[in-house]
C-alpha positions as CSV (number, residue, x, y, z in Angstrom):
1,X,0.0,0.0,0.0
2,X,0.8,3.4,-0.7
3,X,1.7,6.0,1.9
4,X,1.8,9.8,0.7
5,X,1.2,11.5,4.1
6,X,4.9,11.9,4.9
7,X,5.9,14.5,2.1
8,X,8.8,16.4,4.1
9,X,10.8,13.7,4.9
10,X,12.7,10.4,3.7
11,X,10.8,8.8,0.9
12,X,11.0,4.7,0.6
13,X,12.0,3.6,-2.6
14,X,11.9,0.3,-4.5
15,X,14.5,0.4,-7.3
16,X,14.6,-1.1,-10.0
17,X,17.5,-1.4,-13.2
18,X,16.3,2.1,-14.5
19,X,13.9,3.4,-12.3
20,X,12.7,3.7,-9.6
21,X,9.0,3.1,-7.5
22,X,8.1,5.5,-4.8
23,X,6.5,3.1,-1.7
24,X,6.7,6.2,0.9
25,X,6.7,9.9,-0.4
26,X,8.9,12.4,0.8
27,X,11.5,14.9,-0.4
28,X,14.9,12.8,-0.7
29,X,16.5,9.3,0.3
30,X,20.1,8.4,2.2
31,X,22.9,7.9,0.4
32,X,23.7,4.5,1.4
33,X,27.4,5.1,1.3
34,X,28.1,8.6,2.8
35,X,24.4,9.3,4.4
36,X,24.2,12.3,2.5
37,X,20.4,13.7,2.0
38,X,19.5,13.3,-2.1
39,X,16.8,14.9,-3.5
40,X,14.5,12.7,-5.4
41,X,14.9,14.9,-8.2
42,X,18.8,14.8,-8.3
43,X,18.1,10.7,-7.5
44,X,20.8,9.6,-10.2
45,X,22.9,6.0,-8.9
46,X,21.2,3.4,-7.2
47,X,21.5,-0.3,-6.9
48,X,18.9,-2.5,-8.0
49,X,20.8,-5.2,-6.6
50,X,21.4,-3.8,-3.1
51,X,18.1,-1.8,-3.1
52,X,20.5,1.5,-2.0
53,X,20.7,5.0,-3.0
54,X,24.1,6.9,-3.8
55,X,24.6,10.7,-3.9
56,X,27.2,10.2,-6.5
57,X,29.1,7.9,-8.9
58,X,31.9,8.0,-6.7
59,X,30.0,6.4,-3.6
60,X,28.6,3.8,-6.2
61,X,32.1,2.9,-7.2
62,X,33.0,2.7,-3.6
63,X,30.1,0.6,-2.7
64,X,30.6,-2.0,-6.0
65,X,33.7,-2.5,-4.4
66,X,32.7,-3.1,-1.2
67,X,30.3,-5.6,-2.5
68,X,32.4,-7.2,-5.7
69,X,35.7,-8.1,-3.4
């Protein structure tokens, strides 16, 4: 189910290989890598795979890593 009452905050995401479905509105999700807030219209690197946000390629490179060693 669908929860839009939370519109200020963290929004839950489902991702998926090239987009993305919104389970919980809000204004931004976590970087999984750095915590940094990211807007959900700057949203630009997730995993699929690890079901995680990243504020940049930098911290999805990092995470890969992390993951692929």
């Amino acid at each position: 189910m669908l929860n839009f009452s939370n519109n200020n905050g963290e929004a839950k995401l489902h991702y998926g290989s090239s987009d993305f479905m919104i389970l919980q509105s809000g204004q931004y999700v976590l970087c999984a890598v750095t915590g940094v807030k990211i807007p959900l219209e700057e949203l630009k690197y997730w995993s699929d795979e690890t079901q995680e946000a990243y504020a940049d390629a930098a911290a999805s490179f990092k995470r890969w890593q992390e993951v692929n060693s």
